[in-house]
N, C-alpha and C positions, 0 to 999 in steps of 0.2 A: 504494500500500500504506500502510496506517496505519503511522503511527511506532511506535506500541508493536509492533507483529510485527516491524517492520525491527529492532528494538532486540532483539526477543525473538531472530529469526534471524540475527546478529549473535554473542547471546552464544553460542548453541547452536554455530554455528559456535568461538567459540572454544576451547570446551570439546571437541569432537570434534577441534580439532585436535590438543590433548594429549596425548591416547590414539591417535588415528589417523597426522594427518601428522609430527607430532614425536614419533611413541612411542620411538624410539632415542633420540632429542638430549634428551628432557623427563622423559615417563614412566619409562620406562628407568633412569637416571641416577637418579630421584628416589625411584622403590620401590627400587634397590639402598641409597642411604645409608640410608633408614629401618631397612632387616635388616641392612646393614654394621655400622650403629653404636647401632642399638636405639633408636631415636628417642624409636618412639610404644609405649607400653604400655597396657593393655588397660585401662580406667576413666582412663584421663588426660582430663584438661582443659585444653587447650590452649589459648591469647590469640594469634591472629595477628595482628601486626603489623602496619601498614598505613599505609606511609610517605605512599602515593600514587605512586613510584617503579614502573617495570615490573616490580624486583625482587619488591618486596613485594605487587603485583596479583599476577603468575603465582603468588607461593606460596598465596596467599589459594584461588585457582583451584586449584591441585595438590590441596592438603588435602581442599576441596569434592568433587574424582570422586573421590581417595579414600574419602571417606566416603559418598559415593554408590553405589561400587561396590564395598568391603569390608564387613567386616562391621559396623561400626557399636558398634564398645569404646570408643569414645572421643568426647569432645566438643569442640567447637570452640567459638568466640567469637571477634569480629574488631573489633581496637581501633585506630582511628586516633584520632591524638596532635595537636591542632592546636598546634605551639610556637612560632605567632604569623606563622605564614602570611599572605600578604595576602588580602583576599576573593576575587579571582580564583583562588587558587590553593585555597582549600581548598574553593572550587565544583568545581575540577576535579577533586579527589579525590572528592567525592563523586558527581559526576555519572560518572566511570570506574566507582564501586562499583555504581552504580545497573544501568550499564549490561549489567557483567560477572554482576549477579545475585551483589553481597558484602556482607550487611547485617553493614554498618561501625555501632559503636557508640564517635562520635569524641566527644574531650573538650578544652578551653582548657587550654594554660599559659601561660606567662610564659618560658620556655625562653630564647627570644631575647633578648629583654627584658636577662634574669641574667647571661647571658653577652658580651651588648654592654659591661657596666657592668663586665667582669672586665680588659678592653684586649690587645691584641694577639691573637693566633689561639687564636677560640674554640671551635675543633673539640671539642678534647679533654672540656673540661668540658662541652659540647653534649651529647655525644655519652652521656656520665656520667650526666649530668639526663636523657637521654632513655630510657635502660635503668632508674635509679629509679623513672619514676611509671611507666613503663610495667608494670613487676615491682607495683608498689603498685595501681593499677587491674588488672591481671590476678589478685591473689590476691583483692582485695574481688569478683569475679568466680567464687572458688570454684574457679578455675586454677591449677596446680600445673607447668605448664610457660608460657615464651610462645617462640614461633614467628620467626623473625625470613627476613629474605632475600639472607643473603649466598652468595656463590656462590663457585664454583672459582677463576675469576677473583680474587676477592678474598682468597681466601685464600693461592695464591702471592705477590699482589704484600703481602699482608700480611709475610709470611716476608720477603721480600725487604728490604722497607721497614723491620723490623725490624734485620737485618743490614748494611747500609749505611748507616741515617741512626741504629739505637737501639745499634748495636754487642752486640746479641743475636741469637741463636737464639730466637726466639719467632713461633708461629704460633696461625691460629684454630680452635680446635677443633671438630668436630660437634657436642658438646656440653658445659654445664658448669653445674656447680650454684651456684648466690648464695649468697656468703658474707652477706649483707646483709637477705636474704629466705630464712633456713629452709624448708627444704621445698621452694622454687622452683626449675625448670632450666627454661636457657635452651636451644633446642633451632636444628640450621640444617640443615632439611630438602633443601635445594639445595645442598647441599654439591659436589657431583659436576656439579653441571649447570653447562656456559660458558656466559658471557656472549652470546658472540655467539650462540647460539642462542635465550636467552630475544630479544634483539633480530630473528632473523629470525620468531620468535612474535609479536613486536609489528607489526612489520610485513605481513609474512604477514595477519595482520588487523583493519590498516588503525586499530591504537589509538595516539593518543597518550598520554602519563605523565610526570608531572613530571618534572625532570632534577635540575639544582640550584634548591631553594626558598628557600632559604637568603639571609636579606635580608642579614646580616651580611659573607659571605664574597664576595658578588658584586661588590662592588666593591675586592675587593682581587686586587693580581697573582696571578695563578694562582689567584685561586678561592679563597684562605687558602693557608697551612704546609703544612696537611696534604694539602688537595687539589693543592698544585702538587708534594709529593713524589709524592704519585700518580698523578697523571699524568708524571710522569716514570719512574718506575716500568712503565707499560705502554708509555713509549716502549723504555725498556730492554729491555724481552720481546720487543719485534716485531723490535726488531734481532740481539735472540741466535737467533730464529727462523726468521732468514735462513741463518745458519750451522750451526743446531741445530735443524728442525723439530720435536722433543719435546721439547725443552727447556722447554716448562710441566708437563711430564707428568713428567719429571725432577725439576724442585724440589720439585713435591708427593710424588712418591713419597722424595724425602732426608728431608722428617718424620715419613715412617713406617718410617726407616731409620739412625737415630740410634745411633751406637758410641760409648756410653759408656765404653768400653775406652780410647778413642783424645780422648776428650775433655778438654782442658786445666782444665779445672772446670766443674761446673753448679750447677744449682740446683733442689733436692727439698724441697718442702713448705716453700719461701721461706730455705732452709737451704742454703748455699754448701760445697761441696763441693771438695777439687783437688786434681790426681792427687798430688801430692807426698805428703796427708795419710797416705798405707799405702803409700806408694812403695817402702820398705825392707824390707817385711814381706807384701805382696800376693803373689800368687802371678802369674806371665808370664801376660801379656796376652794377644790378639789383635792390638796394633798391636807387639811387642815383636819386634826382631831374632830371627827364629830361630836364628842364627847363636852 
């Protein structure tokens, strides 16, 4: 068989899986967060992502049958960021794009580069730099959202990781708007879809995907700061899951279950808040002694 039909039935294959053998784990999960939390609006223009990660292939894929098989309100554009990848690796982003049928429009930084010259773990600023040009090339684009691919996974152990290493309550949301870029939301259509499914998706047919590209962090213990809190973090989860099988299902549902009533302070619109403030003059709570 020619290589382009094996490539062509290949992706065709992927794409059926979506919809057919992983329509619970993928599909499923992925048209509820878009009606759960109103994602996609009707004339949006949307910039996915496109780390070159499994993450960010499957959403690039999700969005495509949905716009193949909805009604077509909305626009796509798919931006991979090269932030100074080696050549191997961003052949292999492009050669996965090629293959899955994702015309990627990737652009150079200097990303690594800035953040090598910063010292010590350069996740955070990485991470900063990588949401700027990407908000910056998705508006020059005529995009008014970009698309990212983090998933359920990431969002408990975000909370988590919040809470044990940042001494907050903070998690990632569905979606949010750029203070930085007007007009722009950043949207996370895989909100609801685990992990381990996108990887039985990858496997399932037979794709490899970058994992860490990251020239920076690979040579330090754990991957960097942040990637070795994280990976400690999903050791955390598989051990409470031993004693707790929903106990991922649990922490995601405690951020949509927030008792302000019972909260020793927060924080609204970057405004610190603590119950003492109307302690004297509020009215009995829900966490208050009925007694």
């Amino acid at each position: 068989m020619d290589e382009g039909l094996r490539d062509e039935e290949r992706r065709k294959k992927c794409e059926r899986s979506i919809i057919k053998t992983y329509r619970r784990e993928l599909w499923g999960p992925f048209t509820k967060a878009l009606n759960v939390y109103k994602l996609i609006e009707p004339g949006d223009k949307i910039a996915v992502c496109v780390s070159g990660g499994k993450d960010s292939m499957l959403l690039a894929k999700l969005l495509q049958e949905l716009y193949a098989h909805g009604e077509r309100n909305f626009e796509l554009s798919f931006l991979a960021m090269d932030p100074g990848y080696s050549e191997a690796n961003m052949r292999s982003v492009e050669a996965n794009a090629r293959l899955l049928g994702v015309p990627i429009r990737t652009f150079r930084t200097e990303i690594f580069d800035v953040a090598a010259s910063v010292g010590g773990s350069p996740c955070y600023l990485c991470a900063r730099m990588r949401r700027g040009y990407l908000y910056s090339h998705a508006r020059e684009l005529g995009c008014n959202k970009i698309a990212l691919g983090h998933h359920f996974d990431d969002v408990i152990e975000t909370t988590l990781m919040s809470m044990l290493y940042g001494g907050q309550i903070q998690t990632m949301p569905p979606k949010l708007r750029s203070r930085n870029f007007p007009g722009m939301e950043l949207i996370r259509p895989m909100y609801l879809i685990r992990e381990a499914d996108i990887i039985r998706w990858k496997n399932y047919n037979g794709l490899t995907f970058l994992q860490c590209a990251c020239r920076l962090t690979q040579g330090l213990a754990g991957g960097g700061a942040e990637k070795g809190k994280r990976a400690e973090i999903k050791r955390l989860i598989a051990q409470l899951k031993t004693v707790n099988p929903q106990v991922e299902a649990s922490i995601f549902r405690s951020m949509e279950n927030v008792c302000l009533d019972t909260a020793i302070a927060y924080k609204l619109g970057g405004v610190r808040h603590h119950f003492l403030d109307d302690y004297d003059t509020a009215p009995l709570k829900t966490g208050d002694d009925p007694l």
